[in-house]
C-alpha positions, 0 to 999 in steps of 0.5 A: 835840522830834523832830518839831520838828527835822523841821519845822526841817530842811524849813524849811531845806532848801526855804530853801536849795533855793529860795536856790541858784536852782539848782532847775529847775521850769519852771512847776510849782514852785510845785506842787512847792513847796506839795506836796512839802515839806509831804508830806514832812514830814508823812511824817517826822512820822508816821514819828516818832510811828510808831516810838514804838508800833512795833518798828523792824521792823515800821515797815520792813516796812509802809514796804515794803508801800508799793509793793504797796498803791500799786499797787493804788490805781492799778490802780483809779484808772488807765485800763487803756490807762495802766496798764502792769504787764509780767513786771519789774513783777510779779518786782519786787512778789513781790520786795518781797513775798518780801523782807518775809516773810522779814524778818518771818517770826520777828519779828513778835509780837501784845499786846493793845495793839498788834502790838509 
């Protein structure tokens, strides 16, 4: 039923965002409306299925990982002229980093199952 209701909500938000005629896209909004809503769906669906084999703990800190993984990727896929990574980009991710450790740094326990 959860994931039902996230399906609902995004059929109901994209109707009443395109209803409003009040979204700006120019020529892109039929990428925005074929990409975005479906992955973000697919986002929330995932999330639900996640929290039910995961504490809530470690749902956040993987989510909070993003951003360092998501750099990497782009470090390898970018051109090195397009790629801008100064002093504020490294304190942001040893920021994020830090504030995951801390987070977890007691909470997080091993089963044979999975990490719980």
């Amino acid at each position: 039923a959860p994931i039902a209701v996230v399906i609902v909500q995004m059929l109901a938000t994209v109707g009443m965002a395109a209803g409003s005629r009040n979204v700006h896209f120019g020529n892109g909004w039929r990428l925005w409306a074929l990409a975005v809503p479906p992955l973000f769906a697919l986002m929330m669906v995932t999330s639900m299925i996640a929290l039910q084999y995961v504490t809530v703990g470690t749902f956040v800190v993987v989510r909070n990982l993003g951003p360092i993984v998501t750099l990497l990727i782009e470090s390898v896929m970018h051109k090195p002229e397009t790629l801008t990574f100064d002093w504020r980009s490294a304190g942001a991710t040893g920021a994020i980093a830090l504030g995951v450790f801390i987070y977890e740094a007691k909470e997080i326990r091993f089963s044979e199952i999975r990490f719980s």
